[in-house]
Structures are given as structure tokens and as C-alpha cells.
C-alpha positions as CSV (number, residue, x, y, z in Angstrom):
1,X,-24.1,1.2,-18.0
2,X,-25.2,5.1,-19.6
3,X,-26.6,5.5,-15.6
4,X,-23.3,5.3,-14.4
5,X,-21.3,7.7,-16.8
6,X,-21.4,10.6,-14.6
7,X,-19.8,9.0,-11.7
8,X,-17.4,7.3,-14.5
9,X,-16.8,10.8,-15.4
10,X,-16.4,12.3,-12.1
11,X,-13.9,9.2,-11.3
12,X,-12.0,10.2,-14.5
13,X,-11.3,14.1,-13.1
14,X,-10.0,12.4,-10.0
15,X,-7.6,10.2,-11.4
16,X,-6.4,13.0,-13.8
17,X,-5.8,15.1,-10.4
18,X,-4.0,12.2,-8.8
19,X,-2.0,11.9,-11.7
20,X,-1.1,15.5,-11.6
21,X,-0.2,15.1,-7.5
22,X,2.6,12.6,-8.6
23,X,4.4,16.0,-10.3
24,X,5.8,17.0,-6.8
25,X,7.8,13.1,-6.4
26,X,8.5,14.1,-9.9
27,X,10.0,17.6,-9.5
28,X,12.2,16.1,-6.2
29,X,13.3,13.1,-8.0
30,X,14.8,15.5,-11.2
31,X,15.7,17.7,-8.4
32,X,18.2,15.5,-6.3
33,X,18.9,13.2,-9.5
34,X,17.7,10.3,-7.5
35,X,17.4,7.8,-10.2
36,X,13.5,6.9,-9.6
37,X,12.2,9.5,-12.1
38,X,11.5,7.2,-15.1
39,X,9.1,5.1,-12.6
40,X,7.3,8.5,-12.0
41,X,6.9,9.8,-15.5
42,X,5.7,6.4,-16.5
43,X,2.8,6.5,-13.7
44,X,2.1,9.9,-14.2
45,X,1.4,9.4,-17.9
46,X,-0.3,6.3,-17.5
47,X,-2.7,8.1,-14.5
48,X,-3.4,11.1,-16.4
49,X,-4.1,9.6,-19.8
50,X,-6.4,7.0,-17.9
51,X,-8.3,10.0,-15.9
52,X,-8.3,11.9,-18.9
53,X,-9.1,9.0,-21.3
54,X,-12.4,7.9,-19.2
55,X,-13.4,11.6,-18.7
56,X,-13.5,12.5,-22.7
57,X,-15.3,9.3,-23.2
58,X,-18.3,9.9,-20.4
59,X,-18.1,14.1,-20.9
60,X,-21.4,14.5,-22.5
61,X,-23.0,12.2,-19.9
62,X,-22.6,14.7,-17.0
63,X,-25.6,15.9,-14.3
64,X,-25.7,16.3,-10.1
65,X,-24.4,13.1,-8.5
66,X,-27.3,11.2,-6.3
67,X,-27.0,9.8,-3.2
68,X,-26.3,6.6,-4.8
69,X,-23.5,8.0,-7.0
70,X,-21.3,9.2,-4.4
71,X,-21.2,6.1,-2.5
72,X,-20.5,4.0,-5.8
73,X,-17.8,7.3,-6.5
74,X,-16.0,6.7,-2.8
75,X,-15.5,3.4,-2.9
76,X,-14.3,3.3,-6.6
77,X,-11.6,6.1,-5.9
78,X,-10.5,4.3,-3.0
79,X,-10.1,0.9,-4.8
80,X,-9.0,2.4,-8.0
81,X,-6.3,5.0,-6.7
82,X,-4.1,2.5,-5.2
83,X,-3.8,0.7,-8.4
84,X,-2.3,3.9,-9.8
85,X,0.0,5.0,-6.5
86,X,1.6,1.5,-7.1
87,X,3.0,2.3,-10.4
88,X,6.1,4.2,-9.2
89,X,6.7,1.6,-6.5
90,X,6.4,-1.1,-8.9
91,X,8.7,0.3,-11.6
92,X,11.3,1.2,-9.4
93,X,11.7,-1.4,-6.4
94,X,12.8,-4.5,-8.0
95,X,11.0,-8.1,-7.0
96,X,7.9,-6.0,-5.8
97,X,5.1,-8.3,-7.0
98,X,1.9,-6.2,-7.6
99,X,0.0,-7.5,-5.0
100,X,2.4,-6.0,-2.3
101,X,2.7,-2.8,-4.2
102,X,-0.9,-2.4,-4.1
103,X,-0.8,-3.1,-0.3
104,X,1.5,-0.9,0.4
105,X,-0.2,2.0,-2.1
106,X,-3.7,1.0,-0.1
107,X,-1.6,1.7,3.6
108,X,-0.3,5.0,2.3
109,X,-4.0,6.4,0.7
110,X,-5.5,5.0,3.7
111,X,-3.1,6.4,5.8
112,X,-2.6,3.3,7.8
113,X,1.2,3.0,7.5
114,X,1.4,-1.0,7.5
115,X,4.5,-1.8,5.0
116,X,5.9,-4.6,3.2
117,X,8.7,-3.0,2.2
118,X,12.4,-3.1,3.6
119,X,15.6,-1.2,3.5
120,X,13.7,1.8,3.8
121,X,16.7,3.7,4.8
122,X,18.4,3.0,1.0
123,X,15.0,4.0,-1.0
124,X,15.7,7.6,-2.9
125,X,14.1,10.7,-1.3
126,X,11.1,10.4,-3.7
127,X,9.9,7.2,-3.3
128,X,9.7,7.6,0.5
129,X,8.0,11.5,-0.1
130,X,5.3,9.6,-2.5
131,X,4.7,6.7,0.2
132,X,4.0,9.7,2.6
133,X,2.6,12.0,0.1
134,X,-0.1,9.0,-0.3
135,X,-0.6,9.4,3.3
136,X,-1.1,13.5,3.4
137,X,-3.5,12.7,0.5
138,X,-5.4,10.2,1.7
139,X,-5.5,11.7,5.3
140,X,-8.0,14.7,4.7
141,X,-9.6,12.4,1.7
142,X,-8.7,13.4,-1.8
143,X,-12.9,13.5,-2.8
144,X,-12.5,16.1,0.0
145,X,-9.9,18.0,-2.3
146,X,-11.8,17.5,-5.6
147,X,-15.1,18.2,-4.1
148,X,-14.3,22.1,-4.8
149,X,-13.6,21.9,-7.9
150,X,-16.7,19.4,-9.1
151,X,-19.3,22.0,-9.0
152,X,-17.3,24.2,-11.6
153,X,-17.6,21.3,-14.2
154,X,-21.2,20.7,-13.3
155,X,-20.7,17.6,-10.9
156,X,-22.2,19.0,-7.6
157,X,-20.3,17.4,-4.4
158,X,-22.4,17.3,-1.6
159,X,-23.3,13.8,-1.6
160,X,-19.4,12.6,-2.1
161,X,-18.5,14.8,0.8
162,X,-21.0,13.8,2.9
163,X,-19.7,10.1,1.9
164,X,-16.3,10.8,2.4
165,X,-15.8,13.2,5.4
166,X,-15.7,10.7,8.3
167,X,-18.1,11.8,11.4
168,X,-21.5,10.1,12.2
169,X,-23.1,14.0,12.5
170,X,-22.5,14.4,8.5
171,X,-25.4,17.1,7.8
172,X,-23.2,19.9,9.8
173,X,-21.3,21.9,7.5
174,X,-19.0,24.7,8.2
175,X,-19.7,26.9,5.3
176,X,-23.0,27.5,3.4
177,X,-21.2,26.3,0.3
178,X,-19.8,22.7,0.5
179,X,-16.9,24.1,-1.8
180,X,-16.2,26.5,0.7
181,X,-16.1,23.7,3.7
182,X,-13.7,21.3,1.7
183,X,-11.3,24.5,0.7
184,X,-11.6,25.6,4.7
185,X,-10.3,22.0,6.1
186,X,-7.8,21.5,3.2
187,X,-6.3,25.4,4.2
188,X,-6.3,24.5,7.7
189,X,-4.8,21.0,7.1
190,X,-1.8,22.8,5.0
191,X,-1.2,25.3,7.5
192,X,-0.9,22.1,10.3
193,X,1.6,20.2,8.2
194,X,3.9,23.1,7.0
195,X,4.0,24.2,11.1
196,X,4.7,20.2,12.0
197,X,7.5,20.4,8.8
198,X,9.1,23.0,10.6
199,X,9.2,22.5,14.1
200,X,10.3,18.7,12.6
201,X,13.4,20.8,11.3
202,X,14.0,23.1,14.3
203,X,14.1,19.8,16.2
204,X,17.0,18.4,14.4
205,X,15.7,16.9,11.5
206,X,16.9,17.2,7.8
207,X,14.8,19.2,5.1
208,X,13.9,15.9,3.6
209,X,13.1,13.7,6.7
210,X,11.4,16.8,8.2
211,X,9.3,17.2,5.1
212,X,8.1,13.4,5.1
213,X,7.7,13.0,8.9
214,X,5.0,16.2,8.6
215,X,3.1,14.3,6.0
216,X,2.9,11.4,8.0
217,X,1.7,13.1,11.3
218,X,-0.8,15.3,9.5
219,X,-2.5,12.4,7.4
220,X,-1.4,10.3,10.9
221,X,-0.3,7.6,8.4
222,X,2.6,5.7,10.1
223,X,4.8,5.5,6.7
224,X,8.8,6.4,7.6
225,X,12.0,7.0,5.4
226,X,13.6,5.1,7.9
227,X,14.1,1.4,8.5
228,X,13.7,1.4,12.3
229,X,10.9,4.3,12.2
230,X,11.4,7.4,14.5
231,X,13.5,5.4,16.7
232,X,16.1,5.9,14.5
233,X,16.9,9.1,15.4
234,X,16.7,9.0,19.1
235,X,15.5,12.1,19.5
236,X,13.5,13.6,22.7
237,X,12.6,16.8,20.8
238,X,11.5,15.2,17.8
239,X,9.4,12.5,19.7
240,X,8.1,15.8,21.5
241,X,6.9,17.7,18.4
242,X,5.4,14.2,16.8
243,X,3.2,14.0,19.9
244,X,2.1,17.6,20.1
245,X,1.2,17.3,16.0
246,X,-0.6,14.0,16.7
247,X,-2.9,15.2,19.1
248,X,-3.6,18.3,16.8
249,X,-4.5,15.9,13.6
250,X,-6.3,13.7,15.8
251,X,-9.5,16.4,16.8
252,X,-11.5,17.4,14.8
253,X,-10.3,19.8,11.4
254,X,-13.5,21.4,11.6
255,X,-13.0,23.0,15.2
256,X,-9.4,24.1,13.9
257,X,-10.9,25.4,11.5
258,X,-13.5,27.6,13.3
259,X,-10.4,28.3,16.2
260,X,-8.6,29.5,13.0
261,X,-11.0,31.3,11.5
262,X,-12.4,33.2,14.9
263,X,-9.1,33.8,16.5
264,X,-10.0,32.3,19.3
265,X,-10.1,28.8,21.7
266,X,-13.4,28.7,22.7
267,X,-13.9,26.5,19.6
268,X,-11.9,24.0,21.4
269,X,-13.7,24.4,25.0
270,X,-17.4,23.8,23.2
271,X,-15.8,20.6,21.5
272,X,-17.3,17.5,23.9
273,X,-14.6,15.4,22.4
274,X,-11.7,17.2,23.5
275,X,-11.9,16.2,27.2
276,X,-12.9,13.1,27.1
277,X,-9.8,13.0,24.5
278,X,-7.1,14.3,26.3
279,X,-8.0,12.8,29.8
280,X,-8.5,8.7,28.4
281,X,-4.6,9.8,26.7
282,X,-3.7,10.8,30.0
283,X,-5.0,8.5,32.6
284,X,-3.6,5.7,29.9
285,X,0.0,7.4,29.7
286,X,0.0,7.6,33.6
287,X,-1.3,4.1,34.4
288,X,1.0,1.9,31.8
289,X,3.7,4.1,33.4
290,X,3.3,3.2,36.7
291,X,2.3,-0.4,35.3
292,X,5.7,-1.2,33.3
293,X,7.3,0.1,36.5
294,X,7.0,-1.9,38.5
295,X,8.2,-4.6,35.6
296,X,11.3,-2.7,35.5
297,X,10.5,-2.8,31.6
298,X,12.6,0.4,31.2
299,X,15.9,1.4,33.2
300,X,14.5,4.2,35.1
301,X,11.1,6.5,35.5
302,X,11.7,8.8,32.8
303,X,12.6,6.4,30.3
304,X,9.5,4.4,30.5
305,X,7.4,7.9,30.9
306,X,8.9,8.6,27.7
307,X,8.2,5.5,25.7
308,X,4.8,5.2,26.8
309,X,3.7,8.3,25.7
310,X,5.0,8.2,22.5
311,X,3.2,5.3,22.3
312,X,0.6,6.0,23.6
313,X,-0.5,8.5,21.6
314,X,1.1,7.7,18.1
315,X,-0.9,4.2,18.8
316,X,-4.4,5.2,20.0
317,X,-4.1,8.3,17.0
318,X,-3.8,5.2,14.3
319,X,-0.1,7.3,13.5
320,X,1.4,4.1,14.0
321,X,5.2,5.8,14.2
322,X,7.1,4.1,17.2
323,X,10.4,4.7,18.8
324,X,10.8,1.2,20.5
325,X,9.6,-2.2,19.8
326,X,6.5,-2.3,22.2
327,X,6.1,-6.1,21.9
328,X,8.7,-6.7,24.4
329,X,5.9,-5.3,26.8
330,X,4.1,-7.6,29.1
331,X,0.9,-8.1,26.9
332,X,-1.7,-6.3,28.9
333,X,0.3,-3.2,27.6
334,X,0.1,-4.2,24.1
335,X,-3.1,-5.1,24.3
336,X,-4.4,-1.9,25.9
337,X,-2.9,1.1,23.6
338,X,-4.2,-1.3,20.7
339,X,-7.6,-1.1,22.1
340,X,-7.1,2.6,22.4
341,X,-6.9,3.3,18.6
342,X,-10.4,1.8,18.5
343,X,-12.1,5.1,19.3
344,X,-9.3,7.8,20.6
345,X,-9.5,10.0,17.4
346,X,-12.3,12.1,17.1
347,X,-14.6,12.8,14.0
348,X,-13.1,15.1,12.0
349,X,-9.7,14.1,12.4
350,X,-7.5,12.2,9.7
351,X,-7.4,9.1,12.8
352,X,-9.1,5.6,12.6
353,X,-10.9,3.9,14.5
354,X,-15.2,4.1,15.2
355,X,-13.6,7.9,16.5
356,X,-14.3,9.5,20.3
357,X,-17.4,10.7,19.2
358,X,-19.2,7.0,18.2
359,X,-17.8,5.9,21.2
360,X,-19.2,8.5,23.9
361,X,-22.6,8.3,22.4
362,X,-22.8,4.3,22.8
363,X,-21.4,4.8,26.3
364,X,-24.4,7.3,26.9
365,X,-26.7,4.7,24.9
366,X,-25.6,2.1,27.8
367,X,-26.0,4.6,30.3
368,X,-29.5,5.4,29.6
369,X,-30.6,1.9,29.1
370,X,-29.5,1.4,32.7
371,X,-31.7,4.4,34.0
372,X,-34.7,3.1,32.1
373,X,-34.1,0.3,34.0
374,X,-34.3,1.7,36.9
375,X,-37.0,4.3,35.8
376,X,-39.2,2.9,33.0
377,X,-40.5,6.3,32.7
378,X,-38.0,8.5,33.3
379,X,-37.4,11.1,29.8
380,X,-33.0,10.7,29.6
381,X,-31.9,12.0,25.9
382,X,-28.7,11.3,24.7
383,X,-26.6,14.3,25.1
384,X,-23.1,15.6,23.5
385,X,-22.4,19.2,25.0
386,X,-25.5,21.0,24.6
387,X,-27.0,19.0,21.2
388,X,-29.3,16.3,21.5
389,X,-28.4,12.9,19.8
390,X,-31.4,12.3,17.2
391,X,-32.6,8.8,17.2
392,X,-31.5,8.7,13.6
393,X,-28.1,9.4,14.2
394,X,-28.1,7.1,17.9
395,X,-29.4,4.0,15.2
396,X,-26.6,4.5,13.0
397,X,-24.2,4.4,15.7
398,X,-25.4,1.5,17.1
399,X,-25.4,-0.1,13.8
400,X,-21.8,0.7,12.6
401,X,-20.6,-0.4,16.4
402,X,-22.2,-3.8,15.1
403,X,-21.0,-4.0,11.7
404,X,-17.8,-2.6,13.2
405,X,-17.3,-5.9,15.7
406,X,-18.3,-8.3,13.1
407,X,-16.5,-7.4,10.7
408,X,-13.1,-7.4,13.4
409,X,-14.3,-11.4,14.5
410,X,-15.2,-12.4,10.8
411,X,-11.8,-10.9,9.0
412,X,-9.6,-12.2,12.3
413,X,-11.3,-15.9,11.6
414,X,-10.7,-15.9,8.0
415,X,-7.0,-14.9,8.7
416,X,-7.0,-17.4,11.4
417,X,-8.1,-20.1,8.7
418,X,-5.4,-19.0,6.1
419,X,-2.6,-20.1,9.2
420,X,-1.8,-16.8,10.8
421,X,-1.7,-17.4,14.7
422,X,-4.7,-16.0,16.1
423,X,-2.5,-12.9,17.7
424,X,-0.8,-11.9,15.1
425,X,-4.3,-12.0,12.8
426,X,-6.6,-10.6,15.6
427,X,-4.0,-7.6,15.4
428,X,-3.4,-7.1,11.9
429,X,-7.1,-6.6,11.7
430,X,-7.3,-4.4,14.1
431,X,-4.5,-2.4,12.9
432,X,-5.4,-2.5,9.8
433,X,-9.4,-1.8,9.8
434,X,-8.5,1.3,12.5
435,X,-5.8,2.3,10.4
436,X,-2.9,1.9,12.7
437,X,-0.6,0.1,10.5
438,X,2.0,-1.5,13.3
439,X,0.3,-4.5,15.8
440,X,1.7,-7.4,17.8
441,X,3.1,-10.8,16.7
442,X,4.3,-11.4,13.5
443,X,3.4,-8.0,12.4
444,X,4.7,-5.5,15.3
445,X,6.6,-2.7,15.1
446,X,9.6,-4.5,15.1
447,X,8.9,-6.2,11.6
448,X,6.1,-5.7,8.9
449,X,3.4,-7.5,6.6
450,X,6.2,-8.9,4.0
451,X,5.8,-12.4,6.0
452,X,2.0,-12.7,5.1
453,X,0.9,-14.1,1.9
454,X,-1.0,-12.8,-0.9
455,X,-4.0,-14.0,0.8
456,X,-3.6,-12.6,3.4
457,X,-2.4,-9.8,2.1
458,X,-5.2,-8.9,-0.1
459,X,-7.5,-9.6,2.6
460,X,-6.0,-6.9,4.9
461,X,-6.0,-4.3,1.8
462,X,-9.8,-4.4,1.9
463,X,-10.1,-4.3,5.6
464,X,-7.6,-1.0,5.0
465,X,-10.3,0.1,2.4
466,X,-13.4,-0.8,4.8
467,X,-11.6,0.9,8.0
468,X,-11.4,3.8,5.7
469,X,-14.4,4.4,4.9
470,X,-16.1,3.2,8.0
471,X,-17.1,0.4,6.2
472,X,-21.0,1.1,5.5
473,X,-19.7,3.5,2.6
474,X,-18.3,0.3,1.2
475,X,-20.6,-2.1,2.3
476,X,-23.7,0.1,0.7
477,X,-21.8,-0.5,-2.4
478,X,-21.5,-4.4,-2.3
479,X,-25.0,-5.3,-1.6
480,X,-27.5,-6.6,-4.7
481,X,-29.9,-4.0,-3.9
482,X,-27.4,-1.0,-4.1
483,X,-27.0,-2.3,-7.9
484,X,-31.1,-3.1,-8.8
485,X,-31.9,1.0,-8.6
């Protein structure tokens, strides 16, 4: 047990530093005298006495986390931290049994934006801010946040950001220091959601439903403060800015970053995501408008060009925000921008899914399989841009597209076997393990997960977790041999 006190310490700091992050729902709640600030003092003394309580106890046990540590570290925050985002909900929103609180606390960490909660539009302003707070945090990773501040207590955070930070090329760093990588994406991320927060405004939003709608898009959670999502406002502008903000949190924070930090684009042209990106959003947008056109699924042109690429894009991003209940689409539509959150987002990004990047090196994988073929002895690396694909990297692609596809069949079959029709569960998983939040059946946007049971429910809160963490993190962690070192 002594082995693993400095990752018991390490988790103790975090929790103490979630705690803290509830004293913004706090300071709004006092603020509009919304009635839910008793549920937040309670959570934020029982987080920060429990962070605080497990880091006095395992102080003196303190050294450089292993490689070992920070995966056990990961996946104990992200199975941990929910517990504690589910106070406030669980004190304040009567009949909320903990099971769903902890769902929905998992969806808004994860940033996956599936809900079980209704009557959204009554909840006070600070219980829809934390929902979407969760999502803000979770979107960027809080390790990512505490990873600059580890080092200054002795707790070096390379391997926990190399654990966290979601791209299969995790040995790149921005910055010489890891500190100074975390603090440039989390400066960068800020500086995204304050400009989506105000465009949100200029658009026609209130203060309040600006401010949560920013957290959502930049952590492209899927979490509203309102009942029927966006599409309660009816808003062209609005739906405008959301899609613009999207596609921004959806590349990668690192070439902001360096765009930011240069003053110039050309970080963006030398991305090889970027195109392939924006043209599989575009061709998609173009051919499901032309598609539920000739359905007459819409009144007129415009109407359908405008629902589909909201869609579209909040969809294949894992946002999961909609404007219209996309379920009354024939089902090769649905079926399509589902299969587009699979891999749109690219590494980097705050997005779900096996990300653009997995995806275009297993599409060059295939490729070159097919030359040597052709030509046993032809010499074909695997290329992105101008970097060659190392065979260590192009193995653990090929192994997370695996485990990735398993683990879809095997959670939609044991969802199947608990009685969920096999559309509704072959989406929820989907939705769910990419992040998405919204998917088809019993589960679209027109509804949420309140109709599953606890089974069910508790099943799709790990495949949240293992989406999250693009699953080997967590899987590392649950194998015997992880635990016989």
C-alpha cells in the first residue's frame, strides 16, 4: 500500500483543486440568490477536506511519479472526480438517486453531454454553470491543469500528461518544460472560450446563457441550460458562432497555440489534420444536403442547409448541442454524422472519438498494404505531412483501432442483453465512448438517458470514462499485471 502513497498524495492535491473550482458555482449562486448554495458549500467542504485529508496523511511519502503512477493517477481522477461533481446535484435536485447524479457528473467531466436530467430550463443559474463548468474542466483535462503546479510540490508531471493529453504522437511537446506546455494550452483554451462567451452575447444571448454555451463549445461537452438545447432559441447567429467555435475546439490546442504564439497561420497550413478535417465536414454537409432534399425533409434549401450543418458539425465534433430532433431523418442520415464523431476531431482537440489523426494513419496503413501487394518490394512509409510514422506509433494505432471496435461490439451486446433495442444500445455506445452525448432511439436528441436503468446506466458511465481516456489509459490500469509490479 506505502508504493502507492505518492499517487494517493498527488490524487489528494487534485481533489483539493477540484474542490476549490466549485467556489465559482458558489460565488454565482450567493450572487443571484439562487437557492442552490447550501448544496455547494456542502460539496465544496466535503471535496476539499477529502483532498486535503488524503494529502496530509501520504505528505511525507512523496517522490517523481513512474510511468506506472500516472496511469493508476488518470484513471483514479477520472473515477474519483465525478463522485465529488455529484454532490451539488445530489443535494439540490430532489429524487436524483446517486447513480444518475454520478452519470450525469461523469457526462459533464467527460465532456460527453448525455443527461438524465429534466426541466433544465427551471434549474438555478448555478447548477446549469457547474454541469457546464464540469465540461470546460474536463475538456482540456484537469491533470492537464494540475500538471503545472505538481513539480513545485515535488511531484514531477510528465508521465500524467503524457497519460492524459489525448494524441497517439505523445512524446512532442511544445515547451521544453512540461509546466510550460500545460500553462500554454490552458492560456490558449481561456482565451477560446472567453472569445466564444462573447460573440455568444453579441449574437443575442444573455450573460448567463452566453457564459454556459462558451463552456460547452470549448470543452465540446453537449450540456445546455435549456430543455430543448440550442433549438430553443432559434437563432441563425447563434447557431453560426457555435459552429465557428466548434471547429476551433475541435483541432488541435497545440497548433493554436503555436498560431498564437507566432502571430501567424502557417501553423495551421503545416497541420495535416486540418484539410482532411474541414473537407470530410464539407463534402458531408453538402451531400446530406442534397440527400434530405430530395426527401423534402425540410421546407426549403436553406432550411435543410442550415440544420445539417449544425449538425453536422456539433455531431462529428462529439459537441453534441442540436437545434432540431435529427431522428426524424431517414436513417442513413443518422447513421452517417454518428459515424462522423468516430474520428472528425483531431488530436489535440477537447473532441472524441479515435481523432482525424488515428484515422488517416490506418487509412495510409491500408493503403500501403495494398502497394505491397502489388509490389512486395516496394519501400512506402507511412507519411503525415513531412514526418514519418514510426512503427511504434503505426502498432499502437493499430492496436487502439482494435481495442477501440471491441470494445463498441462487446459494451452494445451487453446493453443488448440488459433489454435495450439493439439501436438505441449500438448508439448510446457510440455516443457515449466518442463522447457525443445525444444518439438515436430511445436516447436521441429529442429525449435523454433518464429511461435506462441503473444497469445500464452505470455501464455507459465507464464507457464515458474509457472513451475518455482512449481506453488503454484505463485498460492498463485493470489488468493483473499492471497491479504485480
Amino acid at each position: 500500500m506505502r508504493s502507492y502513497y505518492p499517487v494517493l498524495n498527488a490524487m489528494g492535491l487534485i481533489i483539493m483543486i477540484f474542490g476549490l473550482l466549485m467556489g465559482f458555482p458558489i460565488a454565482i449562486s450567493y450572487y443571484l440568490g439562487d437557492g442552490a448554495h447550501i448544496a455547494f458549500d456542502t460539496a465544496l467542504l466535503v471535496t476539499f477536506g477529502s483532498g486535503l485529508s488524503l494529502w496530509l496523511l501520504t505528505r511525507g511519502k512523496r517522490r517523481d511519479l513512474r510511468v506506472p503512477d500516472g496511469f493508476l493517477l488518470v484513471a483514479a481522477s477520472w473515477i474519483m472526480l465525478p463522485l465529488f461533481g455529484a454532490i451539488p446535484l445530489l443535494s439540490f435536485i430532489p429524487d436524483l438517486t446517486f447513480t444518475y447524479a454520478y452519470f450525469e457528473a461523469v457526462s459533464g467531466l467527460t465532456a460527453t453531454g448525455a443527461t438524465v436530467l429534466s426541466g433544465l430550463d427551471d434549474l438555478p443559474v448555478s447548477i446549469n454553470v457547474w454541469r457546464t463548468f464540469m465540461h470546460w474542466i474536463g475538456g482540456m483535462g484537469v491533470i492537464v491543469l494540475v500538471v503545472a503546479i505538481l513539480p513545485l510540490l515535488g511531484i514531477g508531471g510528465r508521465q500524467l500528461f503524457k497519460a492524459e493529453v489525448p494524441t497517439p504522437m505523445k512524446e512532442s511537446s511544445l515547451t521544453p518544460r512540461i509546466t510550460e506546455t500545460a500553462k500554454g494550452l490552458w492560456i490558449t483554451y481561456i482565451l477560446l472560450t472567453v472569445a466564444c462567451g462573447v460573440c455568444l452575447w453579441l449574437a443575442g444571448l444573455s450573460g448567463w446563457d452566453a457564459l454556459i454555451h462558451a463552456f460547452t463549445v470549448a470543452g465540446l461537452g453537449g450540456f445546455s441550460s435549456k430543455e430543448a438545447s440550442l433549438g430553443h432559441f432559434n437563432n441563425i447567429q447563434v447557431e453560426m458562432v457555435v459552429i465557428f467555435f466548434a471547429l476551433l475546439a475541435a483541432m488541435n490546442y497545440a497548433t493554436h497555440y503555436l498560431a498564437l504564439v507566432r502571430r501567424s497561420p502557417r501553423p495551421y497550413m503545416r497541420d495535416p489534420e486540418i484539410p482532411i478535417f474541414l473537407g470530410v465536414l464539407g463534402v458531408s454537409v453538402l451531400l446530406l444536403t442534397a440527400y434530405l432534399t430530395q426527401y423534402q425533409a425540410h421546407s426549403d434549401l436553406a432550411m435543410t442547409l442550415r440544420y445539417v450543418s449544425f449538425h453536422v458539425v456539433s455531431i462529428s465534433t462529439s459537441l453534441g448541442l442540436s437545434t432540431y430532433d435529427y431522428t426524424l431523418w431517414p436513417m442513413f442520415a443518422q447513421l452517417w454524422i454518428l459515424f462522423l464523431g468516430s474520428f472528425i476531431a483531431c488530436s489535440g482537440s477537447t473532441g472524441g472519438g479515435i481523432k482525424m489523426m488515428r484515422a488517416m494513419i490506418l487509412y495510409k496503413q491500408v493503403f500501403r498494404e495494398i502497394v505491397r501487394s502489388l509490389h512486395p518490394n516496394a519501400v512506402h512509409p507511412v507519411r503525415l505531412g513531412n514526418q514519418r510514422v514510426s512503427d511504434d506509433i503505426l502498432h499502437a494505432v493499430l492496436g487502439f483501432g482494435f481495442m477501440y471496435m471491441v470494445s463498441i461490439v462487446s459494451l452494445t451486446l451487453v446493453l443488448s442483453l440488459s433489454g435495450l433495442d439493439i439501436v438505441t444500445a449500438f448508439s448510446a455506445v457510440v455516443a457515449c465512448i466518442n463522447n457525443t452525448g445525444p444518439g438515436l432511439g430511445a436516447v436521441g436528441p429529442a429525449s435523454n438517458y433518464a429511461g435506462l436503468n441503473e444497469f445500464q446506466i452505470w455501464t455507459l458511465s465507464f464507457t464515458m470514462i474509457l472513451g475518455r481516456l482512449e481506453i488503454f489509459t484505463l485498460l492498463v490500469v485493470l489488468t493483473p499485471v499492471f497491479w504485480r509490479r
